[in-house]
C-alpha positions as CSV (number, residue, x, y, z in Angstrom):
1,X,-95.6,-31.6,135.5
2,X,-98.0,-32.4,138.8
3,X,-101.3,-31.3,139.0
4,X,-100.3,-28.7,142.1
5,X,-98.3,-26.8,139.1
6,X,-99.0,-24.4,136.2
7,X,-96.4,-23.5,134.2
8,X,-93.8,-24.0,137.1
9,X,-95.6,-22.0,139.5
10,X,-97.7,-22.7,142.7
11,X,-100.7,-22.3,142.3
12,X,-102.8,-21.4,145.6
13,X,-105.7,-23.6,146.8
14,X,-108.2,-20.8,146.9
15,X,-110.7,-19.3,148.7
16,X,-113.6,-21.7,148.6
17,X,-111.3,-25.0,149.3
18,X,-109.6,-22.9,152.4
19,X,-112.4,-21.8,154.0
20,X,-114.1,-26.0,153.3
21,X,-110.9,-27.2,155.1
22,X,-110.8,-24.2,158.1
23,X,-114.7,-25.3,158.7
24,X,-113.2,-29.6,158.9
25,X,-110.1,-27.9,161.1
26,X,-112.0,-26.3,163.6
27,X,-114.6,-29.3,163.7
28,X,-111.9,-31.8,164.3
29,X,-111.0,-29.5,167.1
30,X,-107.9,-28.5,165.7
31,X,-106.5,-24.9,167.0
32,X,-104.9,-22.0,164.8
33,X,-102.1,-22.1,166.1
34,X,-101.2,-25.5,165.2
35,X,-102.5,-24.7,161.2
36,X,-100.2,-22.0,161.2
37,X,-97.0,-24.1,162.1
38,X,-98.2,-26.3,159.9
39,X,-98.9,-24.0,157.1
40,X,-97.0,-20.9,157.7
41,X,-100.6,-19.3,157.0
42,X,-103.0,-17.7,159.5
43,X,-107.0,-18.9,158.7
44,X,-107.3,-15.5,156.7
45,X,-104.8,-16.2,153.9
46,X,-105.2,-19.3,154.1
47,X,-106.3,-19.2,150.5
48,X,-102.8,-18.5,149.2
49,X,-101.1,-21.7,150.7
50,X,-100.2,-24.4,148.1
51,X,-101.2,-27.8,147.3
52,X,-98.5,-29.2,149.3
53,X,-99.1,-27.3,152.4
54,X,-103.1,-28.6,151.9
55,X,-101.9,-32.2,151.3
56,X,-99.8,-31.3,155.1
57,X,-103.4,-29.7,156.3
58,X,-105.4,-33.1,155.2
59,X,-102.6,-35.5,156.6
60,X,-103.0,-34.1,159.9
61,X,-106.5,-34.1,159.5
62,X,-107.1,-37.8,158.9
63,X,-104.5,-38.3,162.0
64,X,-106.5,-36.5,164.1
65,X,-109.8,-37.9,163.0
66,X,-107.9,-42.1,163.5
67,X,-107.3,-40.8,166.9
68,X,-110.8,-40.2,168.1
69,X,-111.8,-43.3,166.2
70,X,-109.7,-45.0,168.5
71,X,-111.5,-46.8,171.9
């Protein structure tokens, strides 16, 4: 069994780690819109999305943050 599960289930990310990674989205200058494609989620339940839709949320993240590294 992964860490993301318990007992078989998803367990959600919660509310303090959502509302860390909103705060990094909306620095990066990412828009809702895009989150919620990515996540199926709007910012306000974004607490009940899964480890695998976080892992999606910090992938695009880091691509977005390589991108303004870039000259």
């Amino acid at each position: 069994m992964d860490h993301h599960q318990e007992r078989g289930e998803v367990v959600a990310i919660g509310h303090k780690r959502a509302q860390d990674l909103i705060v990094r989205w909306r620095f990066a200058g990412l828009d809702d819109v895009e989150f919620e494609v990515i996540t199926g989620r709007t910012f306000a339940n974004a607490a009940g999305m899964s480890w695998d839709q976080l892992d999606q949320v910090e992938a695009r993240l880091n691509e977005k943050n390589r991108a303004d590294a870039e000259p």
